[in-house]
N, C-alpha and C positions, 0 to 999 in steps of 0.2 A: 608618281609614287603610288605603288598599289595597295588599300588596305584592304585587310582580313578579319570580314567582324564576324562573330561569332554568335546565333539569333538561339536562344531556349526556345525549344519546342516542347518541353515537357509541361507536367500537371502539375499545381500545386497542391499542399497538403497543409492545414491547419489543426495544430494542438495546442491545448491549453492546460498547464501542470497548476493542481492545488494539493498544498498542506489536508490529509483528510483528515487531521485535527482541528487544527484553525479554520478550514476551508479559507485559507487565504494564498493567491499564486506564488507561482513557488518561480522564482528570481535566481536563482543559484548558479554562480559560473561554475562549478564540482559537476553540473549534471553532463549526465553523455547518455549519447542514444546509438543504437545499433539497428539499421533498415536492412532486411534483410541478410540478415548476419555481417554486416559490413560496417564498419563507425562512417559515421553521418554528423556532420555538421548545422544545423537547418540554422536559418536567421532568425537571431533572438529580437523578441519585438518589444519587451517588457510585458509587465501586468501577466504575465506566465503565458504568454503568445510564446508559438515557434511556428515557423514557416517551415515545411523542406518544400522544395522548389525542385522544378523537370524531373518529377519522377517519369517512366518509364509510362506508363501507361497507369489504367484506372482500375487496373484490380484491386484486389487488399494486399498488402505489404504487411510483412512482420517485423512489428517493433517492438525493441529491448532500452528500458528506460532506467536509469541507473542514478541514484541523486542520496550522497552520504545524508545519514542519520532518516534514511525511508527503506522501505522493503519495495525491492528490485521487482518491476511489473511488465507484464508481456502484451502486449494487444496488436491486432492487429489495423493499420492506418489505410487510409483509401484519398486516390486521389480525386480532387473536385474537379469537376468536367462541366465545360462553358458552351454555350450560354446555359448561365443558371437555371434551374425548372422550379429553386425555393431560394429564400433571402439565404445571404451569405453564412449568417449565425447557424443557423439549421446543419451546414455541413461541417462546423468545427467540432473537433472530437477534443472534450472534456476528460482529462485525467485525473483522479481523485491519489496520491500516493499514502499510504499507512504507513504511521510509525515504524520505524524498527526499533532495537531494544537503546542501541543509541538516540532515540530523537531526543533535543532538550524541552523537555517539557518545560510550560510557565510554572514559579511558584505556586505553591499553596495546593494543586491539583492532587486530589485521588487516585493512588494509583495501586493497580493490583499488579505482582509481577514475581517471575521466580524463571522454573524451569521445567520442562516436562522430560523426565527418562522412560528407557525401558531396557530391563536386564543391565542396568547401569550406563548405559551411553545415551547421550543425549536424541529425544526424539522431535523431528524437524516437519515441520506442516500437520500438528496435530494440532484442533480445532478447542478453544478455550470458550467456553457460554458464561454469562454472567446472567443472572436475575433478580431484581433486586424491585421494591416501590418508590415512589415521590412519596411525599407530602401528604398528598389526597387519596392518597391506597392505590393509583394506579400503578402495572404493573409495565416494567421495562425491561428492554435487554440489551444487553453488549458481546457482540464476540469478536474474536482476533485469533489468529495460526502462530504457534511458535517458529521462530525462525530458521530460514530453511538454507541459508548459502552453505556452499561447504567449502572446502579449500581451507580449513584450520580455523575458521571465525571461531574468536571468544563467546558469540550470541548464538551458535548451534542450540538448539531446542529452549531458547530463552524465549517470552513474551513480556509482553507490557499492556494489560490493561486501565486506560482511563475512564472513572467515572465521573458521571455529573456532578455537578455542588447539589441537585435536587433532589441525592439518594438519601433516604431518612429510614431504610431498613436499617433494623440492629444488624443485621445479618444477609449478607449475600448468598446465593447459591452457585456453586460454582459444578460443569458438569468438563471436564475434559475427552477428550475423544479421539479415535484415528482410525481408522479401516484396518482387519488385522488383530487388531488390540480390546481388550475388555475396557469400555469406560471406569472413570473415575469419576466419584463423585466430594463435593465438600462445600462447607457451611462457613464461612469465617466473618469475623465482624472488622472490617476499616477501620483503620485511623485516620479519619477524615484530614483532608488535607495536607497527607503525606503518603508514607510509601509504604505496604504490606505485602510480604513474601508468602507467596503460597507457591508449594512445589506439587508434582505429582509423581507416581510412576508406575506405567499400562505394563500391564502384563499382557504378552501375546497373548491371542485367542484359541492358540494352540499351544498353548502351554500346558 
């Protein structure tokens, strides 16, 4: 009887997906990837390990990472080529995913969140700055892009920022933005430990 085995001669590829809230790996059977525009399977390892395995060779590959309650991320993957020139850690590529406006946040967190429009429709990839101090007068900051899927999303030009438990300004500054559009600017004070609506809306810069 004659067998037929089948030997991989491709490269592998190592990613690593984390919560960039928590900074904790992100485990999620919902996630799905796209390697060059194509759905991809790669072997889940736990601890937010994924292998894809026999890629094609060792260029960079475009990857589409997709994981409910995160905003959808593009990079591109390369594959690792042996024998190694550095330890193996050095060539895994580290994914940080942002909230979307679904993430569930823990209780008790800080949150600033609403919507950015312009001429009344929702505006999607405009950039939200937050500024605010500690404790010690040191001066911090947070930003995050309003949310950009289309296809009908309820979250079209919605954001979610989370602040530290460290923020001890009365008041935050808040600056919104987008190419195209006049900034906005605004000053609002937190209810610590819960949830405040701050909206905007950019007038084109040709208006």
């Amino acid at each position: 009887m004659k067998l037929d085995f089948v030997v991989a001669t491709g490269l592998p590829a190592i990613l690593q997906l984390k919560d960039g809230f928590s900074g904790e790996p992100i485990d999620d059977a919902a996630v799905t990837f796209r390697l060059d525009d194509a759905p991809r399977e790669p072997v889940r390892k736990g601890s937010g390990f994924y292998v894809f395995t026999d890629l094609p060779d060792a260029s960079p590959h475009w990857l589409d990472v997709a994981c409910p309650g995160f905003v959808d991320i593009q990079t591109t993957l390369k594959a690792i080529s042996f024998p190694l020139a550095k330890p193996l850690a050095h060539f895994i590529v580290v994914l940080e995913l942002g909230p979307s406006p679904a993430y569930s946040y823990p209780s008790g967190t800080t949150l600033l969140c609403g919507q950015v429009t312009s001429a009344g429709e929702p505006l999607a990839d405009a950039e939200v700055f937050a500024l605010f101090s500690d404790r010690q007068g040191t001066w911090h900051w947070r930003k995050t892009q309003t949310y950009g899927a289309r296809g009908g999303s309820p979250y079209l030009g919605q954001y979610t920022l989370a602040l530290p438990s460290t923020v001890a300004s009365a008041e935050v500054n808040l600056r919104f933005t987008k190419v195209g559009h006049v900034s906005h600017f605004d000053r609002i004070a937190p209810v610590r430990s819960s949830t405040t609506i701050v909206g905007a809306n950019l007038q084109s810069a040709n208006a």
